[in-house]
MARNU-685563 format. One line per field, with one value per residue (C-alpha): residue number from 1; residue in three letters; x, y, z. Coordinates in steps of 0.001 Angstrom, whole numbers, m for minus. Example, Ala and Ser with C-alpha at 12.3 -4.5 7.8 and 13.67 -1.06 7.14 Angstrom:
% residues 2
i: [1 2]
aa: [ala ser]
u: [12300 13670]
v: [m4500 m1060]
w: [7800 7140]
This chain:
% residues 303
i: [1 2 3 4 5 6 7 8 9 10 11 12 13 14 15 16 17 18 19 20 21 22 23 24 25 26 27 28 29 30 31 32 33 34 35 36 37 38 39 40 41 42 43 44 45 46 47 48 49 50 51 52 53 54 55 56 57 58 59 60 61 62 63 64 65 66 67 68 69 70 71 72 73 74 75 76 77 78 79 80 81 82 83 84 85 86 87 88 89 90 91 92 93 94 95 96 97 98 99 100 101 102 103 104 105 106 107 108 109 110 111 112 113 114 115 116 117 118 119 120 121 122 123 124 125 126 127 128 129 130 131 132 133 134 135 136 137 138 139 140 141 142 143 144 145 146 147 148 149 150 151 152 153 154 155 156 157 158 159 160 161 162 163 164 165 166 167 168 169 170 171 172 173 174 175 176 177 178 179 180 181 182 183 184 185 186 187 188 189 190 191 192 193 194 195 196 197 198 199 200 201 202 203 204 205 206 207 208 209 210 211 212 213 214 215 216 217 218 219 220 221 222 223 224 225 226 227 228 229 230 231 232 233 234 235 236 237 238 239 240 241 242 243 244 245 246 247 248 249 250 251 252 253 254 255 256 257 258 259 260 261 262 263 264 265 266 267 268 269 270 271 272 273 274 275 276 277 278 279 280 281 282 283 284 285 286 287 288 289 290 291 292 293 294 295 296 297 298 299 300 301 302 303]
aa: [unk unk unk unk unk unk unk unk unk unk unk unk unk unk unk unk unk unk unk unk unk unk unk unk unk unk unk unk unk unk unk unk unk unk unk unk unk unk unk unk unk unk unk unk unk unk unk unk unk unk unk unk unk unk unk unk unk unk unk unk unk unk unk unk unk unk unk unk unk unk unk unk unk unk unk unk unk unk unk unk unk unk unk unk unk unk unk unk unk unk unk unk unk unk unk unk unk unk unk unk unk unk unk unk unk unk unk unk unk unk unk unk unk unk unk unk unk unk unk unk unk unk unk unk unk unk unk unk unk unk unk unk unk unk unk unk unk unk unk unk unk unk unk unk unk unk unk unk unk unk unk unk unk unk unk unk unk unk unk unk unk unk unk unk unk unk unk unk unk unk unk unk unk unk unk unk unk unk unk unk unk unk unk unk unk unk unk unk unk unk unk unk unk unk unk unk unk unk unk unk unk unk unk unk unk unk unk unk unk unk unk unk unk unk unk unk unk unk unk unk unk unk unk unk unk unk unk unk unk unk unk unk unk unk unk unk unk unk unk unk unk unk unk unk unk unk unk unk unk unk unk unk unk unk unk unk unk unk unk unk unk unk unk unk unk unk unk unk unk unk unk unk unk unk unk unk unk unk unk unk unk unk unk unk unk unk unk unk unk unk unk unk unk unk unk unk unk unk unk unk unk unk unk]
u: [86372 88329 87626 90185 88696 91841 94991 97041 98747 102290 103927 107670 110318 110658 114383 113162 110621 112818 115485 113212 111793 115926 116417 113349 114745 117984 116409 114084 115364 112292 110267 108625 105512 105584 102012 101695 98283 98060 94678 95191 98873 98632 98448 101538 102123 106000 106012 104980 106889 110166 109013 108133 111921 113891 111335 112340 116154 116599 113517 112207 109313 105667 103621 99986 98720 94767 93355 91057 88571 90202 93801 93753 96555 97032 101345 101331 99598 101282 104864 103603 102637 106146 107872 106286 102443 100813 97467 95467 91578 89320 86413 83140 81509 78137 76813 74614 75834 73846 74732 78581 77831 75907 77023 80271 81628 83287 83004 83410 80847 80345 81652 84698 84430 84069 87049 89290 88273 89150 92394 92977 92139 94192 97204 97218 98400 101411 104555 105505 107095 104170 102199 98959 97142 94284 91526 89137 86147 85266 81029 80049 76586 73813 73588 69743 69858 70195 66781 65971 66522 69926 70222 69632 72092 74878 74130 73988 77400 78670 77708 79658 82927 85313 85045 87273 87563 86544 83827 84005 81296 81949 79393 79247 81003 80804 83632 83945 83015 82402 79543 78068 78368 76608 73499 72908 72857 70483 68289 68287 69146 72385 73401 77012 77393 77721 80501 83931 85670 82832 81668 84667 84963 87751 88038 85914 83228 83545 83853 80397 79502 76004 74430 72262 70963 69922 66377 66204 63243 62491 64798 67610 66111 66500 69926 71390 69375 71324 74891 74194 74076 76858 79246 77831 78435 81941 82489 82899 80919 77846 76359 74960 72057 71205 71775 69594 66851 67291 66969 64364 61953 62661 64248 65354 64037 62319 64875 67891 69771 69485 70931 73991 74360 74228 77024 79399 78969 79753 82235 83688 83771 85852 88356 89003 89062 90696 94315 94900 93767 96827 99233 97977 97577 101497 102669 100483 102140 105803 104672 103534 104818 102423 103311 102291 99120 98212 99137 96868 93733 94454 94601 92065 93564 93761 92470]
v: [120460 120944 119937 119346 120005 119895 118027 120981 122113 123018 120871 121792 119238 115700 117025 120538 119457 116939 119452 121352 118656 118236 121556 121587 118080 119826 123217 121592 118251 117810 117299 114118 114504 116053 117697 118032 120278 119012 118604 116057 114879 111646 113581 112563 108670 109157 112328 110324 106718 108854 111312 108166 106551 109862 110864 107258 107943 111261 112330 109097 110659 109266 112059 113035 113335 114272 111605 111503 109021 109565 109565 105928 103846 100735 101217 104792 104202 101222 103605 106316 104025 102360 105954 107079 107908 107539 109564 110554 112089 111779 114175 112583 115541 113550 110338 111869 111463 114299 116860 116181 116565 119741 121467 120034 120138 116121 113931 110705 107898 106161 102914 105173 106024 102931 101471 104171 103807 99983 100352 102528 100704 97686 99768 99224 95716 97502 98285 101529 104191 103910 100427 102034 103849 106836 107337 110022 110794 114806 115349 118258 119237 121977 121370 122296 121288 117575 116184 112967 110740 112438 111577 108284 107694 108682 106172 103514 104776 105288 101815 100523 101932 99451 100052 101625 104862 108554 110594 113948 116748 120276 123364 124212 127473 129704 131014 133553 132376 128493 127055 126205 130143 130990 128746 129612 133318 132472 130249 133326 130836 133333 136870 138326 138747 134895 134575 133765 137163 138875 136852 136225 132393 129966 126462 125765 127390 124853 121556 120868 118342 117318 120634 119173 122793 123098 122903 120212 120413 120374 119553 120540 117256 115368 116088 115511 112199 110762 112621 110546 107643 108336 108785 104998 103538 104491 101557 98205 96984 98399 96268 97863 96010 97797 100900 99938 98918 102148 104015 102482 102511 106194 105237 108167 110589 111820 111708 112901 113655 110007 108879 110994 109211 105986 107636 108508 105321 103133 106063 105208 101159 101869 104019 102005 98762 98634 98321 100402 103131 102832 102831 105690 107544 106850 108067 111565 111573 111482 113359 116574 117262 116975 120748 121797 119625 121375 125002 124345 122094 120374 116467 114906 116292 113544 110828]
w: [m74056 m76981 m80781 m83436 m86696 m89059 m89307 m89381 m86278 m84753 m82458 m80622 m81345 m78938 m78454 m77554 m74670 m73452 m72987 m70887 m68831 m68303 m67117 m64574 m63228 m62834 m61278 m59266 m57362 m55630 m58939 m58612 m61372 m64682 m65670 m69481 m69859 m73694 m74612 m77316 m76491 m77953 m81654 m83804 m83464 m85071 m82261 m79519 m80292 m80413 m76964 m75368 m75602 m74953 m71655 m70442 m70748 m70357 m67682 m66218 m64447 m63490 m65658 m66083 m69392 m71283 m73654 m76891 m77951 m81564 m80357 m79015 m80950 m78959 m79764 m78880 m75270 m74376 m75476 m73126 m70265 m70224 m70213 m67136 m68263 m64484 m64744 m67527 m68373 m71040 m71934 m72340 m72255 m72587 m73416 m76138 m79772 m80893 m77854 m78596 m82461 m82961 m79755 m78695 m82654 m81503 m83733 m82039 m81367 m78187 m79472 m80226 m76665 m75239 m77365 m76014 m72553 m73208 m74201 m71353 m69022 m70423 m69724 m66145 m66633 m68641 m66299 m65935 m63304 m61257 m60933 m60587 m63741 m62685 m65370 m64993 m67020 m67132 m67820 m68243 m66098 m66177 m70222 m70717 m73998 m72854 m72596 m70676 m73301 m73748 m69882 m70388 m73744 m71328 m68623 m71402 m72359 m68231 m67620 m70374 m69704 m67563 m63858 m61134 m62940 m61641 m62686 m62434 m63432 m64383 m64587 m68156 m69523 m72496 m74235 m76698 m80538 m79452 m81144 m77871 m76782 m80044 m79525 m76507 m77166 m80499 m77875 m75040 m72804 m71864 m72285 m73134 m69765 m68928 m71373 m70285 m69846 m68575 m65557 m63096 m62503 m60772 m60654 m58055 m59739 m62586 m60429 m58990 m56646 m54653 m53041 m49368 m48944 m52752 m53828 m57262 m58702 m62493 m65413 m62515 m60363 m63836 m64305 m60681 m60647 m63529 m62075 m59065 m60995 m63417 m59964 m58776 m62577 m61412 m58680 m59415 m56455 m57429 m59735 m63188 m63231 m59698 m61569 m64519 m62516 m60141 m63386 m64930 m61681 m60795 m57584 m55323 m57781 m55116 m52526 m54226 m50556 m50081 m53419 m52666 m49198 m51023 m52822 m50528 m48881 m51421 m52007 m48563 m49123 m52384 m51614 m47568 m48983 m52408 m52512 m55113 m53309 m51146 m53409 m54805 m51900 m50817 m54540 m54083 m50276 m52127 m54466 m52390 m49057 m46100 m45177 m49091 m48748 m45768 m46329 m49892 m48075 m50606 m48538 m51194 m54598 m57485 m54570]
């Protein structure tokens, strides 16, 4: 989660990273995926235009790349899905204007949101490398500055985004000097000790998923009632309405375990019996070795 708050910034050269990417194709002839960790790599439209037509000469790789609700020009994405662009996320962070604004430092609104996540998802009608385009949405959980209202702002926003994307949740983090860190230490609500730096963390301590053995009660019942239906806003056959009416009657509140098999049932349906799926799922096979998926347990990654 990443703001940009100025218009100022260095970039490297297109000719620079390209001859880079070159020299990894040539030192590596089992590359198959290029992985630009960029958190706003769509910055630059003159940048990406001219990346976008030497990549497709000179790399001509399927390649996973971060997106931004304010970074959304319809000719820049449509460039970067012809050259190879094959899998991309976008920060939502939350649903809540106000919690992105004061805490997050973004600036965007959801109907900025929901225009990017438009215009992403009309690129998977746009040929490219790979036929099949991945959008993921990252949320970040465990927030208790969102209230239920805030909760319920983000569903609006969830159910508004087109289907068949991912939702992923991650534990929220402090870092050192963020404006998040520094309410949260004015609040009490952490010490020094939970910032980044001091508290050893890894990435599995960040992704967070549905607990069985974990007792929900409180404002943490709240919040993993309305995760459990911002993971079934991803599907596209599970109505919204069903959602809405779920929400609106409390349904499952009170059995969140059974919610969460609902889940990974309709979970189940999508990912068997969509076609997409297997196309996918035959790219990530190419892509990494059956050995390398096994010696890493790493069968599901990016499924």
């Amino acid at each position: 989660m990443n703001a940009l708050t100025h218009e100022r910034f260095r970039r490297r050269s297109v000719e620079h990273v390209i001859r880079e990417l070159e020299e990894a194709k040539r030192n590596n002839p089992g590359l198959k995926m290029i992985w630009f960790w960029d958190n706003i790599f769509q910055v630059g439209k003159k940048w990406c235009l001219e990346f976008s037509e030497q990549y497709s000469k000179r790399v001509h790789l399927p390649f996973f790349a971060y997106s931004h609700p304010l970074f959304v020009e319809q000719e820049t994405l449509v460039a970067l899905r012809k050259a190879g662009w094959s899998v991309t996320v976008m920060g939502i962070q939350s649903g809540s204007y106000a919690i992105r604004k004061h805490l997050y430092n973004r600036r965007e609104t959801n109907a900025q949101i929901i225009t990017a996540a438009r215009r992403l998802d009309a690129l998977r009608a746009v040929k490219s490398l790979h036929s099949v385009f991945r959008i993921y949405y990252d949320y970040v959980k465990n927030n208790v500055m969102e209230k239920k209202e805030d909760l319920r702002e983000s569903l609006d926003l969830i159910l508004d985004l087109p289907k068949n994307f991912i939702f992923q949740a991650f534990n929220l983090s402090f870092f050192p000097n963020y404006l998040l860190t520094k309410v949260y230490l004015e609040k009490g609500f952490i010490t020094e000790d939970d910032i980044e730096g001091n508290v050893t963390t890894s990435g599995s301590d960040w992704i967070t998923t549905f607990d069985k053995r974990k007792e929900y009660s409180g404002s943490l019942r709240l919040h993993e009632y309305y995760y459990l239906l911002f993971s079934l806003a991803q599907f596209k056959i599970f109505p919204n309405a069903l959602i809405r009416r779920m929400e609106r009657r409390g349904m499952f509140f009170g059995r969140l375990r059974t919610l969460h098999l609902i889940c990974r049932g309709v979970r189940f349906i999508d990912l068997y019996f969509r076609p997409s799926n297997y196309v996918w799922l035959f790219a990530i096979l190419r892509l990494v070795s059956l050995r390398l998926k096994y010696r890493h347990r790493a069968f599901m990654r990016l499924s």
